[in-house]
C-alpha positions in Angstrom: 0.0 0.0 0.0 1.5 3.4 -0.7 2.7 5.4 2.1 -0.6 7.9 1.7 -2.5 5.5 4.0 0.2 6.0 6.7 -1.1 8.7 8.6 -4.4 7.4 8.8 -3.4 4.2 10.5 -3.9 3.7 14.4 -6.1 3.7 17.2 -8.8 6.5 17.7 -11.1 7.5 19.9 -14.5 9.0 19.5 -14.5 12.9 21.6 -18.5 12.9 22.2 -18.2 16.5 23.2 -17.1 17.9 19.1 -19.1 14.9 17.7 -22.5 16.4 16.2 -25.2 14.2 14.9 -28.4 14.7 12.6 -29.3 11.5 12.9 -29.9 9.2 16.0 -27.8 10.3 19.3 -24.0 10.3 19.7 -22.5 7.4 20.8 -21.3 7.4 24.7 -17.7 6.2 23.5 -16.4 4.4 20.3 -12.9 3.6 19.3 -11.7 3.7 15.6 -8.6 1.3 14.3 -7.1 1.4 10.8 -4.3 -1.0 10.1 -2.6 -1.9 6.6 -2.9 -5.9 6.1 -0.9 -6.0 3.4 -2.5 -3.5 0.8 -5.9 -3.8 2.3 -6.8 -1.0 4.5 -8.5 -2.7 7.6 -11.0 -0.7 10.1 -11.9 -1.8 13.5 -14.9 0.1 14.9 -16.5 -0.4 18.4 -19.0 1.7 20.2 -21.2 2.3 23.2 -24.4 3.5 21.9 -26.3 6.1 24.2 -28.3 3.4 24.9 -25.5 1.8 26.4 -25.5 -0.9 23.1 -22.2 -2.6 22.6 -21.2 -2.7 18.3 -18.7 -3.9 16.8 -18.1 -3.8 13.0 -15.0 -4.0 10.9 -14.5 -4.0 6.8 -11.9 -3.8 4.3 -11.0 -2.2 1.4 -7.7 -1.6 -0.9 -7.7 2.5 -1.5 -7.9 3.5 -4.8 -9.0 -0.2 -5.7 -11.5 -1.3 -7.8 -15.6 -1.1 -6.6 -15.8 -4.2 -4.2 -19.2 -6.7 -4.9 -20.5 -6.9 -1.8 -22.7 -10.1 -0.4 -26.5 -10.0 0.1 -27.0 -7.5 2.9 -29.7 -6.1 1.7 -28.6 -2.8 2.4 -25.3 -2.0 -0.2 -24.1 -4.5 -3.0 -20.9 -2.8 -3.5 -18.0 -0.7 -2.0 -15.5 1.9 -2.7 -12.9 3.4 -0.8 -10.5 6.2 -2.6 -8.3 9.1 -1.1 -9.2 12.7 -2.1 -5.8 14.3 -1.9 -3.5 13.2 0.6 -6.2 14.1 3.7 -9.0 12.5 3.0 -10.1 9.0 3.0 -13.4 8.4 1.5 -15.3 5.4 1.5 -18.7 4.7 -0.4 -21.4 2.2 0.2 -23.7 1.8 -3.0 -27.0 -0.2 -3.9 -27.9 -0.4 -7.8 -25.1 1.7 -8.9 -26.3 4.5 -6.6 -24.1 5.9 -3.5 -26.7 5.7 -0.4 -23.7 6.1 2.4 -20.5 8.3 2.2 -18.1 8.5 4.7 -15.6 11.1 4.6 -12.2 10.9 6.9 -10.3 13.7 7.0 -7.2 14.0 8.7 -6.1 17.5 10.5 -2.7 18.5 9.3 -0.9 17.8 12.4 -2.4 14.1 12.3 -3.6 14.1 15.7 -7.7 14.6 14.6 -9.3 12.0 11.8 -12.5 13.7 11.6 -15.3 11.6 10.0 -18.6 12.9 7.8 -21.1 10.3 7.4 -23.7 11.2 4.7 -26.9 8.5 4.9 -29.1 9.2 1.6 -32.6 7.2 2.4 -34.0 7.6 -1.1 -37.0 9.5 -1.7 -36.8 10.6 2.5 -34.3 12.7 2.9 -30.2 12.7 4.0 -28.7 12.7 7.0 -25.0 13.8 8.0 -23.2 12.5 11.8 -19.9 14.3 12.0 -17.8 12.2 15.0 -14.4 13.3 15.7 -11.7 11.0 16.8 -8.6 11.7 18.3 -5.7 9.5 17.9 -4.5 7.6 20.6 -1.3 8.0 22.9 
């Protein structure tokens, strides 16, 4: 994997108190991890929903790669994960060929914020953006 996923990888953790959501209520903590498994970027998410819900999900993807077929989850059929300058680490869920969740990671220029936008399109509804902030870990 090139050295532009570099700064991306690590541990980070969810700061509730700069997080903003539109839709649903803020987690109470989550923890973030991107590693590199050779050439496939891997994230690691966790979270303590306000609830007090325990979810943990993780997926894969190489950057810049191809548009990944996904399984039957009813939700997305395939997924796309590309940088947008050397900042940004975007990663697209799509169903019939149309992009119906967009996350956006951008890192802050001194690397210690990874800043995520997630954009949730419910066709014919409306859209929905949760912006959770992470700070990496010491």
């Amino acid at each position: 994997m090139e050295d532009k996923i570099g700064p991306f990888l690590g541990n980070w953790i969810l700061d509730p108190d700069e997080s903003e959501f539109e839709q649903g209520d803020p987690p109470k903590s989550a923890t973030l991890k991107i590693e590199d498994n050779f050439g496939m970027a891997v994230f690691t998410m966790n979270q303590v929903g306000a609830d007090g819900e325990v979810t943990n999900d993780r997926f894969e993807a190489v950057p810049d790669g191809p548009e990944v077929k996904l399984g039957k989850s009813g939700l997305v059929d395939a997924m796309r994960l590309v940088f947008q300058g050397d900042r940004n680490l975007v990663s697209e869920a799509r169903r019939g060929g149309l992009t119906i969740m967009k996350a956006d990671r951008e890192l802050s220029e001194d690397g210690s914020t990874l800043t995520v936008t997630q954009t949730v399109h419910l066709v014919d509804v409306a859209s929905f953006e949760n912006v959770s902030v992470y700070r990496r870990a010491q």
